[in-house]
VOGU-3710 file (C-alpha; in Angstrom, 3 decimals, decimal comma):
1> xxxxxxxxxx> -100,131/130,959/-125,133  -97,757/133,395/-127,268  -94,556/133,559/-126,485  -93,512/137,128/-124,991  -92,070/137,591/-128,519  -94,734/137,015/-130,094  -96,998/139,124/-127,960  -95,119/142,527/-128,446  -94,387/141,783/-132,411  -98,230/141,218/-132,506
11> xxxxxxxxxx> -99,230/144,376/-130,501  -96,856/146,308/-132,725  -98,232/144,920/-135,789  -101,317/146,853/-134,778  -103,074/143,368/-133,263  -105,176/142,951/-129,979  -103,832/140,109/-128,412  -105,470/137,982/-125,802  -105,901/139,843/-122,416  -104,431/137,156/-120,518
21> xxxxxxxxxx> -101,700/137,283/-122,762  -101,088/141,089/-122,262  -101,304/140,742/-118,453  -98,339/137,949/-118,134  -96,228/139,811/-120,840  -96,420/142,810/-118,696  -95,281/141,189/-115,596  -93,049/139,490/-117,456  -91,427/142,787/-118,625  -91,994/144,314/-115,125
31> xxxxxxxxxx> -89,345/141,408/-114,218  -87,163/142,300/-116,955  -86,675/145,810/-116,047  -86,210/144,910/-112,228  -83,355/142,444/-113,101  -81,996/145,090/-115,149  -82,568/148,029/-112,559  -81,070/146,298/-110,143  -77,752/145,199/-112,398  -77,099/148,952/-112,643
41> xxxxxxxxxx> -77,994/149,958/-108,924  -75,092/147,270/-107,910  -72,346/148,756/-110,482  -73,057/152,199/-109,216  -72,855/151,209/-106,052  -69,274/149,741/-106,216  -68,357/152,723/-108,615  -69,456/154,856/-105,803  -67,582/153,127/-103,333  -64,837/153,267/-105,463
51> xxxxxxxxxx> -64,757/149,368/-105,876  -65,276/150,034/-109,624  -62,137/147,870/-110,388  -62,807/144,924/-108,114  -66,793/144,670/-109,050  -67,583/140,876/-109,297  -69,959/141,718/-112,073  -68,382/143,870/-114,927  -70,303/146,125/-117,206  -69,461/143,648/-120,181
61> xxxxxxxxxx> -70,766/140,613/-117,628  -73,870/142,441/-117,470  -74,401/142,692/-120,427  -74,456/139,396/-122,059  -76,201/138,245/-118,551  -79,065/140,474/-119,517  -78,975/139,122/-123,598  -79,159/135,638/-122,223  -82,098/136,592/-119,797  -84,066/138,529/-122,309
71> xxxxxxxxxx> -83,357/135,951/-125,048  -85,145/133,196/-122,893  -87,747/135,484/-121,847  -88,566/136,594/-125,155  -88,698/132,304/-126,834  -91,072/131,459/-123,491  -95,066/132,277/-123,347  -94,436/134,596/-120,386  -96,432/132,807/-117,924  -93,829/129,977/-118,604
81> xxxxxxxxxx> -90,833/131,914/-117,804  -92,497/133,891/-114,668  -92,891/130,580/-113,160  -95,520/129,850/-110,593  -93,473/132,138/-107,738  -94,553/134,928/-109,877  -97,891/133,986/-111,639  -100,481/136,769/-110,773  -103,359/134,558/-110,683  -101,412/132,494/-107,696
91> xxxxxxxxxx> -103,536/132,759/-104,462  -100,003/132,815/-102,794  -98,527/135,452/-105,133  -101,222/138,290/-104,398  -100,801/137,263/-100,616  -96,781/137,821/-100,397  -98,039/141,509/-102,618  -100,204/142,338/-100,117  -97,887/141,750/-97,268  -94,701/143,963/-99,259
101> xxxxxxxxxx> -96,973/146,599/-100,068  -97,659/146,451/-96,397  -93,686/146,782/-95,247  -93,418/149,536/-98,279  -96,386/151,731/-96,719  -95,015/151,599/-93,640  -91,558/152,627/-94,898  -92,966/155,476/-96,725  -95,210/156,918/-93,791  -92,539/156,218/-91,721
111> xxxx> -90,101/158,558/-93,688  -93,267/161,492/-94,419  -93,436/161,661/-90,209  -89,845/160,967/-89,455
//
């Protein structure tokens, strides 16, 4: 397998990589963006709560913790780096999806009627 590198230069040099390759890359950058998401949700948060000052996890922090992450993403096939807690074709992956998309229905009926 490609690395996730590899994949995206190859699908921007106008090449049809392997499927299988396409599908990990994807959750691999699915993963990406939630790490990052959730880096910006937290500073927010403690700007917010006006805890800007004493935030564990400066802007700067962030920054080069999201390099480093993206940097070993990018040098791993991404079905390496997801690891088997994440691989999509994992029997116990699509059950622990099934289950949250359970608990996130319910949320979101529960706020429509409440």
């Amino acid at each position: 397998m490609k690395t996730l590198s590899e994949i995206i230069g190859a699908v921007k040099d106008g090449e049809r990589p392997d499927y299988e390759d396409l599908r990990y890359a994807v959750c691999a950058l699915d993963a990406l963006m939630f790490f990052d998401l959730r880096a910006i949700m937290k500073m927010a948060k403690g700007e917010k709560e006006g805890k800007k000052k004493k935030l564990m996890y400066s802007a700067e922090w962030q920054y080069k913790e999201t390099f480093n992450r993206r940097k070993a993403a990018m040098g791993k096939p991404p079905k390496e780096w997801l690891g088997p807690n994440h691989d999509p074709n994992s029997d116990d992956v699509q059950e622990r999806r099934k289950f949250s998309k359970k608990i996130y229905d319910t949320a979101i009926n529960s706020q429509k009627t409440g």
